[in-house]
C-alpha positions as CSV (number, residue, x, y, z in Angstrom):
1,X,81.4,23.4,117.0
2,X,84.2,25.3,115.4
3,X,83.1,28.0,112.7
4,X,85.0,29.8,110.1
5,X,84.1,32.9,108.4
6,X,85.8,32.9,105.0
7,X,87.6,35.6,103.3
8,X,87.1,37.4,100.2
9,X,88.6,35.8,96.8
10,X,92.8,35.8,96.1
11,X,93.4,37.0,99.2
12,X,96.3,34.7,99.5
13,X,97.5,34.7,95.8
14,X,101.4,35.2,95.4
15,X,100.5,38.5,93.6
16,X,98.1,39.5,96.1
17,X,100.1,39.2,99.2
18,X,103.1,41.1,97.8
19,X,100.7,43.7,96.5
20,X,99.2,44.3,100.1
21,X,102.6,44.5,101.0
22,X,103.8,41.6,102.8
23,X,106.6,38.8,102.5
24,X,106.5,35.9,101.1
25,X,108.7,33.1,102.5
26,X,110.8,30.9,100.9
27,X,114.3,29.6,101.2
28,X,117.2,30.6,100.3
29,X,118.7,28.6,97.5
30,X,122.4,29.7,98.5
31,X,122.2,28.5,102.1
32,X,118.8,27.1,102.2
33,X,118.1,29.7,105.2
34,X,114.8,31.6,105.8
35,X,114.7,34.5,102.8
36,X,112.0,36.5,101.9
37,X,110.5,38.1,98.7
38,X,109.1,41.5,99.0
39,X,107.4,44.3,96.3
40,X,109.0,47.6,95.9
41,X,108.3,49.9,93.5
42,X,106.6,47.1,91.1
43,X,109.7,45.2,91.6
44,X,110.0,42.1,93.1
45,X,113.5,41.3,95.1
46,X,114.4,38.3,97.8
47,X,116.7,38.7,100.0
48,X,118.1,36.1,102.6
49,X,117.8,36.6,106.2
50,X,120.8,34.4,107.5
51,X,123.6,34.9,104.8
52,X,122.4,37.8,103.4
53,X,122.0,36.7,99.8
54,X,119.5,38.2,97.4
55,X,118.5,39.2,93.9
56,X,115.9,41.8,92.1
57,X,113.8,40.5,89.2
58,X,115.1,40.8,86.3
59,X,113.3,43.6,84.1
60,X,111.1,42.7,81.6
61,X,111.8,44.1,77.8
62,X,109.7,44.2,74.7
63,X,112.2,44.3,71.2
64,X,110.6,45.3,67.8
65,X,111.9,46.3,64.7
66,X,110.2,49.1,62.2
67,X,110.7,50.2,59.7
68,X,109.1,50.7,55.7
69,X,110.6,47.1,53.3
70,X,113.7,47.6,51.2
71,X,112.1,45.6,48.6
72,X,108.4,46.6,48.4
73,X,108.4,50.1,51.0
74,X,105.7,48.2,52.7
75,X,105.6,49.3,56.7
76,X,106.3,46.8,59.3
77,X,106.7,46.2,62.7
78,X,108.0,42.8,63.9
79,X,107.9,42.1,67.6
80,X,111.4,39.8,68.5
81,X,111.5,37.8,71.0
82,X,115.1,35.6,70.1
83,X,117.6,36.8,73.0
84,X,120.3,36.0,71.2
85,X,119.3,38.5,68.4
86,X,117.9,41.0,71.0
87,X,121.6,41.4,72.7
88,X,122.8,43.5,69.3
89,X,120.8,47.4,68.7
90,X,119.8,46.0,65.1
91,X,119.5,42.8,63.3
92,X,118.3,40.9,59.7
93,X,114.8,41.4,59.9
94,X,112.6,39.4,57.1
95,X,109.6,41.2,55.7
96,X,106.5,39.9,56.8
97,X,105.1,40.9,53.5
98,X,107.6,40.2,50.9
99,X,110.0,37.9,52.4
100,X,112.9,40.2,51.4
101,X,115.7,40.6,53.9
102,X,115.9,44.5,55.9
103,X,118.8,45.7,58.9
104,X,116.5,47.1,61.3
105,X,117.6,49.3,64.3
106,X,116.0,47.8,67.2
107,X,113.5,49.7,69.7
108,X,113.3,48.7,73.3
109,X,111.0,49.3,75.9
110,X,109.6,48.1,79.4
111,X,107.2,45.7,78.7
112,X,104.3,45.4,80.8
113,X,103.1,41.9,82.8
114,X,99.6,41.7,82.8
115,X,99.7,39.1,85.7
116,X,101.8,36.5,87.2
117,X,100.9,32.9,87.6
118,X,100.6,31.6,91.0
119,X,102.8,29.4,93.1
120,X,103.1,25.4,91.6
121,X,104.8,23.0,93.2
122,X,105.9,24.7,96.0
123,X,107.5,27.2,94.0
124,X,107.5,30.8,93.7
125,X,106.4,31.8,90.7
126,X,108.9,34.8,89.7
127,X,112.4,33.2,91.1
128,X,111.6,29.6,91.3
129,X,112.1,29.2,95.1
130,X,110.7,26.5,97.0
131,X,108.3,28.0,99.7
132,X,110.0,28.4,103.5
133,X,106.3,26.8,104.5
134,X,106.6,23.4,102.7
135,X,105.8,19.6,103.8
136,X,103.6,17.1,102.4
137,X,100.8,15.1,103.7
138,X,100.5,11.3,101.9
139,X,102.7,12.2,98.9
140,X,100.7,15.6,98.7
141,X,102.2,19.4,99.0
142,X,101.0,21.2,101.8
143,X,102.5,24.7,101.6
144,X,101.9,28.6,103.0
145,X,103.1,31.6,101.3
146,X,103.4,33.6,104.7
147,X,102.7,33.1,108.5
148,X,99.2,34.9,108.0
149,X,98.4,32.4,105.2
150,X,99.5,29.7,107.4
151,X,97.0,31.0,110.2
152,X,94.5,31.2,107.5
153,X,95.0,27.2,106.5
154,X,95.1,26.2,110.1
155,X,91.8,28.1,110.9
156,X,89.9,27.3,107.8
157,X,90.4,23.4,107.6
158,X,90.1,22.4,111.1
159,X,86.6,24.6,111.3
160,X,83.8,22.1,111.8
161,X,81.2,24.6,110.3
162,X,82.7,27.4,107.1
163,X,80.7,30.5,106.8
164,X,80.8,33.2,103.8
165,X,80.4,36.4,104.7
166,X,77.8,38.7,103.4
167,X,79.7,41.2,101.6
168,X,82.1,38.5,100.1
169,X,81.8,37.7,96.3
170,X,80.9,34.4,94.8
171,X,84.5,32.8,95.4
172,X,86.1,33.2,98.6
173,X,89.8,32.3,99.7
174,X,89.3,28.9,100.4
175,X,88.7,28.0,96.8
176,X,92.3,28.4,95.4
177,X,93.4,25.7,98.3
178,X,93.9,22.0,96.9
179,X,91.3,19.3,97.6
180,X,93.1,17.0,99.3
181,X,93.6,19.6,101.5
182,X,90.2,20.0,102.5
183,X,89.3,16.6,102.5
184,X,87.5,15.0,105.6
185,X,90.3,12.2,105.7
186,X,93.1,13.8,105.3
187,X,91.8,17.1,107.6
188,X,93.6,16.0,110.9
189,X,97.3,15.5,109.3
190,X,97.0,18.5,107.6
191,X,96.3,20.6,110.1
192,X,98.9,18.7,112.4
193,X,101.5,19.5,109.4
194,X,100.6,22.8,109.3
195,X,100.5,23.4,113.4
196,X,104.4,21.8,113.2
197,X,105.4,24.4,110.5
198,X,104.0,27.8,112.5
199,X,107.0,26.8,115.0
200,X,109.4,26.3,112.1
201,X,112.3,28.7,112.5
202,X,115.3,27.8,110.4
């Protein structure tokens, strides 16, 4: 009998692998070769590794305007979030209070992400790359964010016997992967997809 010891909870969530500091996979929509996205500095970036391509995220900015009304010196502050009237250092800002029309210098700053959705569709989340681990299994995605993750499939759904350990909170790492994944019937072809993809090199 096969047993699995399961892991702690997110341990294979797109933020969470970047954050421990390791790739994640995907392919390169200029040649469709093997590229990687990585975390520095609280950044994230991609970069091919066949034609060299790449891209940082682009940074994220918070636009507000405020300022005390024209019309009735009431104080405001208006949050914009129009990019084609954040491109300009003011812009025609309507009182929230009176309705009357003010030109407001604009203030900019880094704005903060509090989290970042996880892959869908075997997409990256942040630059919309499909994953470099990707097939499907009757009409169903089958994906892996990294080689470790991919271990992690392979071990977890082909165990005849899954264990939690002690010290691991009430979810564990197998509960973010899809049911059809973990099905009885489908348990063979999944694991044979996934076996086929750990040799996948280009």
């Amino acid at each position: 009998m096969k047993r699995f010891e399961d892991e702690g909870a997110y341990k294979y969530s797109f933020y969470s692998v970047l954050r421990r500091g390791e790739p994640v996979d995907v392919r390169c929509p200029m040649c469709r070769g093997h590229a990687q996205i990585v975390e520095k500095n609280g950044q994230f970036t991609w970069r091919c590794n066949q034609c060299y391509a790449g891209a940082n995220e682009k940074p994220l900015h918070e636009y507000r305007a405020k300022s005390n009304c024209v019309q009735c010196e009431r104080w405001f502050n208006v949050q914009l979030t129009d990019e084609k009237r954040t491109r300009h250092k003011s812009a025609h800002i309507d009182c929230p209070h009176c309705g009357a029309t003010n030109q407001c210098e604009l203030q900019r700053k880094p704005a903060c992400r509090s989290y970042y959705p996880d892959t869908r569709d075997g997409r990256d989340p942040v630059f919309g790359m499909e994953l470099y681990f990707l097939d499907n299994v009757r009409g169903k995605l089958v994906w892996a964010l990294n080689r470790a993750h991919l271990n992690y499939l392979i071990s977890y759904i082909s165990a005849d016997l899954r264990v939690r350990r002690a010290n691991v909170p009430l979810k564990t790492a197998s509960h973010t992967i899809p049911a059809y994944m973990k099905q009885a019937k489908n348990r063979s072809a999944v694991v044979r997809t996934l076996t086929r993809l750990q040799y996948k090199t280009g």
